[in-house]
C-alpha positions as CSV (number, residue, x, y, z in Angstrom):
1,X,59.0,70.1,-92.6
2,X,58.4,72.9,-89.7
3,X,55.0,72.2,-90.0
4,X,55.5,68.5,-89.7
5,X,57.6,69.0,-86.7
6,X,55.1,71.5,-85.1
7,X,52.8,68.7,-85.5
8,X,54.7,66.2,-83.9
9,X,55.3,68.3,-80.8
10,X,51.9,68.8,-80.5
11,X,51.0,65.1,-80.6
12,X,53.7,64.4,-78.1
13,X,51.6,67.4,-75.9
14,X,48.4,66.0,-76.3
15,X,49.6,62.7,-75.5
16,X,51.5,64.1,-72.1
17,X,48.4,65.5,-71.3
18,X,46.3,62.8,-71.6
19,X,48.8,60.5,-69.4
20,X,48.0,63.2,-66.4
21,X,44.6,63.0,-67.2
22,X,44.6,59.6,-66.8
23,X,46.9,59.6,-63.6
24,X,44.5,61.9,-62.5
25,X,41.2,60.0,-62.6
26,X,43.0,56.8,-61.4
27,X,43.7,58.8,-58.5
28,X,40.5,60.1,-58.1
29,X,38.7,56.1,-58.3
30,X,41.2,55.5,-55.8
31,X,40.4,57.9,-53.3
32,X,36.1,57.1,-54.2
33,X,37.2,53.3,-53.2
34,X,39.0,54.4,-50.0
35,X,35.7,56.5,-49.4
36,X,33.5,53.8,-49.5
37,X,34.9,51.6,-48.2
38,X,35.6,53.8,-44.7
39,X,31.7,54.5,-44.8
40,X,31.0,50.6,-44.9
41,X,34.2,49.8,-42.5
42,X,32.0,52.1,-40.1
43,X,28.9,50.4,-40.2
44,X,27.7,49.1,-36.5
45,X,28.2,45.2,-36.8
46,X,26.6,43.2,-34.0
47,X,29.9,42.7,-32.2
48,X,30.9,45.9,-30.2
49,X,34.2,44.4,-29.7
50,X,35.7,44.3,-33.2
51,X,37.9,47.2,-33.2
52,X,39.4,45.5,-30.4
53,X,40.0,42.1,-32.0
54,X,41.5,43.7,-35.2
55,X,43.5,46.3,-33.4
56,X,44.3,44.6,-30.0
57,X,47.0,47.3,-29.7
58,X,44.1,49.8,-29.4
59,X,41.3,48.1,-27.8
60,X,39.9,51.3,-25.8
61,X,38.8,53.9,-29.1
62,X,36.2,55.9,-27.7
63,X,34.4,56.3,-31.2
64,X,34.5,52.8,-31.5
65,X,32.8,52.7,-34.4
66,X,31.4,49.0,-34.1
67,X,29.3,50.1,-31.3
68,X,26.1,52.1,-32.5
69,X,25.3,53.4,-29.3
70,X,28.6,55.1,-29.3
71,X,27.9,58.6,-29.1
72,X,28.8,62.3,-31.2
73,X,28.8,63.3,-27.5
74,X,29.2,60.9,-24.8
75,X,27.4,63.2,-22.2
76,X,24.1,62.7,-24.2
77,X,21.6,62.2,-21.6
78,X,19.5,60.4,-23.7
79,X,22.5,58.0,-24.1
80,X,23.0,57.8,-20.7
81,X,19.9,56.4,-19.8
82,X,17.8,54.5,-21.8
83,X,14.5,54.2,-19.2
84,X,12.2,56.7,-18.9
85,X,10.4,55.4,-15.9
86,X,11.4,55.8,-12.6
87,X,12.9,52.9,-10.6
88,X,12.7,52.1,-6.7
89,X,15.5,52.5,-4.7
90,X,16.6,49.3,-3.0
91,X,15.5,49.0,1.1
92,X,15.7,46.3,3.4
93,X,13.1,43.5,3.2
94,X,11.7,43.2,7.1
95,X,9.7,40.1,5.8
96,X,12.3,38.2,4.4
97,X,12.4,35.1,5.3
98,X,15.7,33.5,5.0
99,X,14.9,29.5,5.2
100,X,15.6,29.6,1.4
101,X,19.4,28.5,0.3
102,X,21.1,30.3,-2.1
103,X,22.2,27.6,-4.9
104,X,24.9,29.0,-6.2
105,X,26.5,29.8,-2.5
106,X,25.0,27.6,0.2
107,X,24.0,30.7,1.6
108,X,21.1,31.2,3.6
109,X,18.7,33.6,1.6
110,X,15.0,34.5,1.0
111,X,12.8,31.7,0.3
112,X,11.1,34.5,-2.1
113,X,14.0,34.2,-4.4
114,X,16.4,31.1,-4.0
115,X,14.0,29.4,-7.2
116,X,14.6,32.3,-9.4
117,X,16.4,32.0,-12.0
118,X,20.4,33.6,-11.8
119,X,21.4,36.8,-13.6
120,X,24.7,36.3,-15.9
121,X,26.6,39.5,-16.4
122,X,29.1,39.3,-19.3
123,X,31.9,42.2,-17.5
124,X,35.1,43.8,-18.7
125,X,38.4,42.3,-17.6
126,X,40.6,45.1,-19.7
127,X,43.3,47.2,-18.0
128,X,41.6,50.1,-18.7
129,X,38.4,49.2,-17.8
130,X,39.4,48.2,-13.6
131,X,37.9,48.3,-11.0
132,X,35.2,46.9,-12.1
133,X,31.2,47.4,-10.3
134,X,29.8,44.9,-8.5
135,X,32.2,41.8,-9.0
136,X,32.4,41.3,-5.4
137,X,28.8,40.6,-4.3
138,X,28.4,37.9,-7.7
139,X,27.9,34.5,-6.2
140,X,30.3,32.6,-8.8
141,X,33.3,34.0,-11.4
142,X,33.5,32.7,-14.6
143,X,36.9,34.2,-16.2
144,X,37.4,32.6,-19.8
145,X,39.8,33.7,-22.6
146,X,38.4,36.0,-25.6
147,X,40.7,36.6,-28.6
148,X,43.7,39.1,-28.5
149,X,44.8,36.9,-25.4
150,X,42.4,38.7,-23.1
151,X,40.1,37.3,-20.5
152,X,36.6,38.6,-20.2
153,X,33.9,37.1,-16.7
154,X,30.8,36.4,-16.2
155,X,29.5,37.3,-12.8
156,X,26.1,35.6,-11.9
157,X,23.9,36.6,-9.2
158,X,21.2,34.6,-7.6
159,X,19.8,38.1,-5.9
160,X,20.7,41.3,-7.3
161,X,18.4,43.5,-5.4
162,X,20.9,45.5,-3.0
163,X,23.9,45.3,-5.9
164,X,24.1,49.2,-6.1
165,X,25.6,49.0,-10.2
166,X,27.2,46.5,-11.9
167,X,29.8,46.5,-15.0
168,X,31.5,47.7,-17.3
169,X,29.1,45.1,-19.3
170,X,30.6,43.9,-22.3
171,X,29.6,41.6,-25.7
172,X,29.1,37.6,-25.3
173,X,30.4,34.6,-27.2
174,X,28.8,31.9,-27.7
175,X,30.8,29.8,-25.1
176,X,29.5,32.7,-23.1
177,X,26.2,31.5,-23.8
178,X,26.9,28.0,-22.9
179,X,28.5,28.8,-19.4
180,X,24.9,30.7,-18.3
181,X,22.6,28.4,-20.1
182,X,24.6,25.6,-17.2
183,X,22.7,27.8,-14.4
184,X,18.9,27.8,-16.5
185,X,20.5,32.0,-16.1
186,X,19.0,35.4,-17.7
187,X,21.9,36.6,-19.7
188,X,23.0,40.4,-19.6
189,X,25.2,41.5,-22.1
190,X,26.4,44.9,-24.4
191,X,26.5,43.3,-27.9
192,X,27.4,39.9,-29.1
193,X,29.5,38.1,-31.6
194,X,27.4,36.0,-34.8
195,X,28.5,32.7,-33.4
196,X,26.9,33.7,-29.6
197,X,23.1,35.3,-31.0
198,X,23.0,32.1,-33.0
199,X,24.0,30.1,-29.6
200,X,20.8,32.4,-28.0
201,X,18.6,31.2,-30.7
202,X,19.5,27.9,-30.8
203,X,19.1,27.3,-26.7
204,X,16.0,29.7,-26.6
205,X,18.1,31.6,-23.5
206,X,16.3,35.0,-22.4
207,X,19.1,37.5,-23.6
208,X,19.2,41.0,-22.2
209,X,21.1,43.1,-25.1
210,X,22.4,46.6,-24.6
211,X,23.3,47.2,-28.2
212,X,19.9,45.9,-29.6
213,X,16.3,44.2,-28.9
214,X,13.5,45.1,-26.6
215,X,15.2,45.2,-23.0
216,X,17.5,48.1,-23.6
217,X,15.9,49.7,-20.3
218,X,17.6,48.2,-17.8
219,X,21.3,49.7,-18.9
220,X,22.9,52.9,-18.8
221,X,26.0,54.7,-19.6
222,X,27.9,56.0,-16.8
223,X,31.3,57.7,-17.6
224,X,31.8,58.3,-13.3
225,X,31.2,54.6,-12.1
226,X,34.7,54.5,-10.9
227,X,35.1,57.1,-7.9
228,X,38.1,60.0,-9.2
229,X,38.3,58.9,-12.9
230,X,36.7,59.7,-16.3
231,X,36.5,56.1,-18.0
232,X,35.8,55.8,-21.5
233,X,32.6,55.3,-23.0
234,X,33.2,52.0,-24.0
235,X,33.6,50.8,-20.9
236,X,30.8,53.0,-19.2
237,X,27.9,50.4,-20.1
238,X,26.4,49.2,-16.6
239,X,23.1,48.7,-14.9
240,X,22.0,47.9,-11.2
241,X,19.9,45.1,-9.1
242,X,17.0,47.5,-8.8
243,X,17.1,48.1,-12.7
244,X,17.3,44.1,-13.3
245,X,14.2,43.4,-10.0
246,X,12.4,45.9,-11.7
247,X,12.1,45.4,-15.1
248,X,12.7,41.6,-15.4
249,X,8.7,40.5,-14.0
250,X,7.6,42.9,-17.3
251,X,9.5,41.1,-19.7
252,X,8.4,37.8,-21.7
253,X,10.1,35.4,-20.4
254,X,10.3,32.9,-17.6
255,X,12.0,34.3,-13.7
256,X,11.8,31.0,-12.0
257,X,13.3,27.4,-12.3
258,X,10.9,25.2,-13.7
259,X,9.5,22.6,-10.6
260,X,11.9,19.6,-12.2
261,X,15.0,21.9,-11.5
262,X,17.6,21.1,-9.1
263,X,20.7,22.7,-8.5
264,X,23.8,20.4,-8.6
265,X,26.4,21.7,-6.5
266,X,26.1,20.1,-3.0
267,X,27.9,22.9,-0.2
268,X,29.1,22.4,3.3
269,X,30.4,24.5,6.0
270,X,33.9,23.3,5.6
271,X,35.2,23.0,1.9
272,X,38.5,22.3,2.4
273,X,39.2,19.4,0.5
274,X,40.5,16.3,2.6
275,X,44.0,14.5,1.2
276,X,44.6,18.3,-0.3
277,X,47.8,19.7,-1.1
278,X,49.1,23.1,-0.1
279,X,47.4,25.7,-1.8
280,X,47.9,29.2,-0.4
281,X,48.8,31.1,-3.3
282,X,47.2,29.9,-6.1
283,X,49.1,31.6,-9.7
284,X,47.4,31.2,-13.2
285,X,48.8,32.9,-16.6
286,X,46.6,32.9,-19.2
287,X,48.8,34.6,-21.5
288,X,51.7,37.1,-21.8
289,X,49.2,39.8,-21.2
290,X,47.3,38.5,-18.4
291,X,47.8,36.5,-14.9
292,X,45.2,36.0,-12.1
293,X,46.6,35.0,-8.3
294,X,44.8,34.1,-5.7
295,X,45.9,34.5,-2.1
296,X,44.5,32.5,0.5
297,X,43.3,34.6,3.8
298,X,43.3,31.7,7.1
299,X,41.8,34.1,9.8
300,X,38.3,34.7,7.2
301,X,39.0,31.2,5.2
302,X,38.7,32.8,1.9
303,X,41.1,33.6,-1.3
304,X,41.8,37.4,-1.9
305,X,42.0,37.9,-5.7
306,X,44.8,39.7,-7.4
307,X,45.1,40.2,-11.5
308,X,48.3,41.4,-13.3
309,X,49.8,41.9,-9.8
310,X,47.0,44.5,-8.6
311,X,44.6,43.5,-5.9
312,X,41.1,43.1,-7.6
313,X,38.9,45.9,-6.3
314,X,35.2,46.8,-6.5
315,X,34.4,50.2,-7.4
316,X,31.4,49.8,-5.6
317,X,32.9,49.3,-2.0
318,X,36.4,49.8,-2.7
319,X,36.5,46.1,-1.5
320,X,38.9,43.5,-2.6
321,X,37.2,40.9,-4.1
322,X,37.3,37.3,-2.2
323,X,35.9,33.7,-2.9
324,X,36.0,30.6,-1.3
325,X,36.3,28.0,-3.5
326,X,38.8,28.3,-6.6
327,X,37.8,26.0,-9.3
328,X,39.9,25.6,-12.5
329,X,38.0,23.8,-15.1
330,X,40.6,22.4,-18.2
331,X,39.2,21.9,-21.5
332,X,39.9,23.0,-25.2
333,X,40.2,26.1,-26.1
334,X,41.7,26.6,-30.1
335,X,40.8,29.3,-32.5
336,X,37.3,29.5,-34.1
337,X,37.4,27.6,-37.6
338,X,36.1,30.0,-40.4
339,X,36.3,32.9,-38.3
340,X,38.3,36.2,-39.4
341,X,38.3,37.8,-36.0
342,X,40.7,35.6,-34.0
343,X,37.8,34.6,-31.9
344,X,37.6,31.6,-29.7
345,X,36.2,28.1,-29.8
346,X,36.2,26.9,-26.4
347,X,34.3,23.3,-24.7
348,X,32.4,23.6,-22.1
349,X,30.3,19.6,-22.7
350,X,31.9,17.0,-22.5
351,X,34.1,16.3,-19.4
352,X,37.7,17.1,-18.5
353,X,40.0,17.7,-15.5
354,X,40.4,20.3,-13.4
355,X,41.3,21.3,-9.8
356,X,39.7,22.7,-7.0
357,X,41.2,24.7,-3.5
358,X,39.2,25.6,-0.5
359,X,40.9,26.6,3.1
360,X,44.0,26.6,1.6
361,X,44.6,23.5,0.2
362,X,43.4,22.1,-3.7
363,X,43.1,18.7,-5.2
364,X,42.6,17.3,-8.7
365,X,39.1,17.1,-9.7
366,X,37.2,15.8,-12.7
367,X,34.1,17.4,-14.6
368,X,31.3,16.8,-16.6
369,X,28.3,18.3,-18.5
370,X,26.1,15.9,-20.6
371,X,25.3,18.6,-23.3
372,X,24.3,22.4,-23.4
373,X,21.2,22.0,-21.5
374,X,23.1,20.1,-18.6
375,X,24.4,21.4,-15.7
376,X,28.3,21.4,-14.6
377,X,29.2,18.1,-11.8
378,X,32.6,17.9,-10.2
379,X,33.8,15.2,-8.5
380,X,36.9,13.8,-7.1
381,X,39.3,12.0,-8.9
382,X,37.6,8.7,-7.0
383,X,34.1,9.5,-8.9
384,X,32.3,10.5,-5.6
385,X,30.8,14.5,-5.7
386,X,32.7,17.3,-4.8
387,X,31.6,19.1,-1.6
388,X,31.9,23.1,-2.1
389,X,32.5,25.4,1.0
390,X,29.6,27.5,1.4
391,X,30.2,30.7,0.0
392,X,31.4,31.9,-3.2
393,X,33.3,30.7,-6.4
394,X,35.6,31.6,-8.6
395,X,36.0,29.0,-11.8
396,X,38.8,29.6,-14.9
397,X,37.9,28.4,-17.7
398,X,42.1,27.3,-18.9
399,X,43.6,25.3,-21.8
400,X,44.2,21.8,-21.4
401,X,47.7,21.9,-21.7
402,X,47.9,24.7,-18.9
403,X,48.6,24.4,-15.1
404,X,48.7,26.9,-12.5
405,X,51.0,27.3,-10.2
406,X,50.2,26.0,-6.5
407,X,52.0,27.3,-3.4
């Protein structure tokens, strides 16, 4: 009977040990899985920008781990620049001849250059990103929602020659694509989303990548491109008009429009929009998170832009940044079907309404594009064109069930 008993306990022993055993090794496949599956959650995608869509509350990780060129040591110099050729500083032109027209402006420019095709910068518009380089010498401002109820711009530039550095440059979406594809434009961007390198593809647009592909020589990383403050790596990515004049003739593609090519917005000396209503502070919200203003200046007839109540500054010149014409186009923007990332669909064929202010008035406008290849027209609401005040512009891209606010 003893025996049997001692037998029994040490059955019920074994048996107790091989329960911890087996609590043991679960935990040990548990941790493996949690392993792997970090390593794989850290492999560079081709959108820099997903830590920010899946953790919107912490859109500004330095290690970003979605970017690959995201650094052990963001002081790398080899990070920091990726050219190893010297480029010319910028100096004034004393054979320019200025009886070109800038098409994007109205503004006399070189004849040299007003048939070259525009340079589209996809920029930061995050908080922590401001002031941003550059934004005040781009002929025309797209600002367009991205997911997380963020807005990110495209700043194109007919002449970036004398534009000392531009960015932070960020990752396109395929709307993005779109919007630069209107202007025949090079585009210039730090990663992109799937939907936006199929867009590339499927238009055959010359696409300038920091994150990947052939041109990576025209960017570098600049921690110190805002005067008195460190910014984050992330938002260091940049390059400048001499970079872009110097390296573009090397590359593969076409510079200029082809001959058939004409611009289609018509400009005049006075914009401001006969019939127009009262339009000298001009208020948009595009969500809870972010508001752009614009504030009309009468003694230099232009609109002084203000976002999340700051005034919008160049790091470059400490300027505020001004425009002329304010153009809201309205169209449909809902969430991208199929996509996990909260990113956007947004229209921009078609045709919609909209509104336009100039000299401190605004009226209701329509607009059109016939398909991707096309070009944007405005007119007025009586069908006859839309006569933009020389200078520059500032378009929203804003849901159609969204006004701004007129004052």
């Amino acid at each position: 009977m003893r025996k049997h008993r001692r037998a029994k306990k040490k059955s019920n022993a074994q048996k107790v040990l091989m329960v911890f055993i087996a609590i043991f090794l679960v935990i040990l496949v548990v941790l493996a899985i949690v392993m792997v599956r970090d390593i794989f959650s850290n492999t560079p995608d081709d959108d820099t920008d997903d830590d920010f869509i899946n953790q919107p509350a912490d859109p500004n990780d330095p290690d970003n781990p979605n970017n690959p060129d995201n650094p052990d040591d963001p002081d790398d110099p080899d990070d920091l620049d990726h050219s190893t050729q010297p480029i010319p500083s910028p100096t004034p032109d004393p054979d320019a001849n200025l009886d070109g027209t800038n098409p994007l402006t109205g503004v006399p420019m070189d004849l040299r250059f007003d048939r070259n095709r525009p340079i589209a910068v996809v920029v930061n518009n995050l908080h922590e990103a401001l002031p941003l380089n550059g934004i005040s010498e781009a002929d025309i401002v797209y600002e367009y929602p991205v997911e997380g109820g963020m807005t990110r711009m495209l700043a194109l530039y007919q002449d970036v020659f004398y534009v000392e550095k531009i960015g932070s440059i960020r990752s396109a979406r395929h709307y993005t694509v779109q919007l630069a594809h209107a202007y025949d434009a090079i585009l210039v961007a730090a990663g992109r989303s799937p939907q936006a390198q199929a867009e590339v593809r499927a238009l055959g647009i010359p696409f300038l990548n920091e994150v990947e592909g052939p041109h990576r020589e025209i960017f570098f990383r600049d921690r110190n491109r805002v005067p008195g403050r460190r910014v984050e790596n992330l938002h260091s990515v940049v390059t400048t008009g001499a970079r872009l004049f110097h390296w573009l003739p090397q590359y593969d593609f076409r510079i200029e429009h082809e001959a058939s090519y004409e611009p289609s917005l018509r400009f005049v000396e006075d914009g401001t929009p006969s019939g127009g209503s009262t339009a000298n502070e001009i208020r948009m919200r595009f969500s809870a998170a972010k508001s752009t203003s614009f504030i009309y200046n009468s003694a230099e007839n232009v609109y002084r832009v203000r976002q999340n109540n700051t005034n919008f500054i160049d790091a470059n010149n400490n300027a505020n940044a001004v425009f002329t014409n304010i153009v809201f186009i309205k169209t449909s923007v809902t969430g991208l079907q199929g996509d996990d990332a909260g990113r956007l669909e947004i229209v921009t064929t078609g045709s919609g309404t909209g509104y336009f202010a100039n000299g401190g008035r605004y009226i209701p406008i329509n607009w059109s594009r016939a398909d991707k290849s096309s070009q944007f027209i405005f007119t007025r609401e009586d069908g006859t064109r839309l006569d933009f005040g020389v200078g520059k512009s500032y378009i929203c891209i804003i849901p159609r069930n969204v006004d701004p606010v007129f004052e």
